[in-house]
N, C-alpha and C positions, 0 to 999 in steps of 0.2 A: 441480526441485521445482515439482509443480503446486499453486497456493494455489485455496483455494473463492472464485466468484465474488463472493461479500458481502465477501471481505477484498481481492478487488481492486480493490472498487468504495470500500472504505473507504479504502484507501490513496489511490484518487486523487479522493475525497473531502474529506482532510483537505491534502491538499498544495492544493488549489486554494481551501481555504478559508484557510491558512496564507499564499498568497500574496499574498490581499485583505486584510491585516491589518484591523481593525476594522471592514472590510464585513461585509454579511450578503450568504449568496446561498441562493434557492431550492431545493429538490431541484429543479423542474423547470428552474431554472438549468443545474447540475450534471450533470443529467440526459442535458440535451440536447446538452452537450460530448460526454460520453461514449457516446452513443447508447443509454441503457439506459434501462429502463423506473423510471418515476419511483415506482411503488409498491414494488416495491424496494428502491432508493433511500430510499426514507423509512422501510421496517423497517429498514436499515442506520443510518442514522442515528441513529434511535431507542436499539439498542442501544449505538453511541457516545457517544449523550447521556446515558444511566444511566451509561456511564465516566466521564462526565465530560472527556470528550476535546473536545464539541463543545456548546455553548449555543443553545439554538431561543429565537426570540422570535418571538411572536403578532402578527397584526393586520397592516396596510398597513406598506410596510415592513418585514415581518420576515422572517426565516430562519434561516439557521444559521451562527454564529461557531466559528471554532478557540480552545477554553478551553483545550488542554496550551499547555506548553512544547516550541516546534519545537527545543529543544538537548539535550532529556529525553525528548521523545518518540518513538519506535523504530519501527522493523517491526514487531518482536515485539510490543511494545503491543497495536498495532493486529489482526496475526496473530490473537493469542492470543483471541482476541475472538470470533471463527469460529471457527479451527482448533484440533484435537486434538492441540500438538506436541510432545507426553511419550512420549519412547520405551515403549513397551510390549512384553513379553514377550508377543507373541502367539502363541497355541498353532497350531503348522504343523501340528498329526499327529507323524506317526512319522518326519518330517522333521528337526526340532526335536530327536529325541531320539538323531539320527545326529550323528557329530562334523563334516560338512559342513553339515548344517543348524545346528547350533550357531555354526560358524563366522561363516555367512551373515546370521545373525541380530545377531551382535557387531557385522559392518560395516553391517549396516543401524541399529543404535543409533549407533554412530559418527558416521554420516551425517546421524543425525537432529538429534544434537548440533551439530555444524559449521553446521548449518542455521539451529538458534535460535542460537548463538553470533554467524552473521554477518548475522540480522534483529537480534540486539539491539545492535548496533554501528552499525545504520543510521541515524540520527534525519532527521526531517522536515527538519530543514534542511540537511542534507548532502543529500536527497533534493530539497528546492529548487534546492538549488547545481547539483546534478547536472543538471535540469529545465532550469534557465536557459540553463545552459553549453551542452545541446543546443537552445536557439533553440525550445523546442515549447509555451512559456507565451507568453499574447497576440500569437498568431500568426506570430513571428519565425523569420526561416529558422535553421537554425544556422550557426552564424560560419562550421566549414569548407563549408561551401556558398558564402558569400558571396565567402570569401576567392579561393575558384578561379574564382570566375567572375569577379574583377576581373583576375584575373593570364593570361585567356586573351585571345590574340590577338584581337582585330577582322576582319572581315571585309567 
């Protein structure tokens, strides 16, 4: 599944504002992690903070807080936000009206399904967990990295 660059940048958006609890961080904070363009970034944001998923504060000092629930909060959430992900009968032609294009169409909604089913099973904090576990938040290697290189010989 390819997601739209706004819901990529959302997702990792909100997990690194999720992992500052009560910090505030910049779009061009954020930004510059990610290497995207901070205007961007900030229409993303924007539409996160009419969800309600993220708080901006003004002035010296300000930026942007994670307002959801990282144990409520989802993929899907976030997804849905950008993306179009309601399976749709979309008209193939005279494809659609063949019983292999029927077919085709049934496992492409199927697909579509399994897809929202397993972003909205995802929440931000399982998505922390997962972040952490691989070593890739505030610069840490991942464990099995560390792990093999203490257990290889010397030289």
């Amino acid at each position: 599944m390819r997601l739209q660059i706004s819901t990529g940048l959302a997702i990792f958006a909100v997990l690194e504002l999720a992992a500052r609890e009560g910090r505030r961080l910049s779009v061009a904070e954020i930004g510059e992690k990610y290497g995207v363009s901070s205007h961007h970034l900030a229409k993303v944001m924007h539409v996160m903070g009419r969800a309600g998923l993220v708080r901006s504060v003004r002035g010296a000092g300000g930026g942007y807080q994670f307002a959801g629930n990282a144990r409520r909060t989802t993929l899907l959430d976030l997804a849905q936000l950008f993306e179009n992900l309601n399976s749709v009968e979309q008209d193939a032609g005279a494809a659609d009206a063949t019983p292999e294009g029927q077919a085709l169409r049934e496992v492409l909604n199927e697909i579509d399904d399994i897809a929202r089913a397993t972003l909205g099973s995802i929440t931000i904090a399982t998505m922390r967990k997962l972040v952490d576990r691989r070593g890739t938040s505030r610069g840490r290697r991942p464990k099995a990295v560390v792990s093999r290189q203490r257990n290889q010989p010397r030289l």
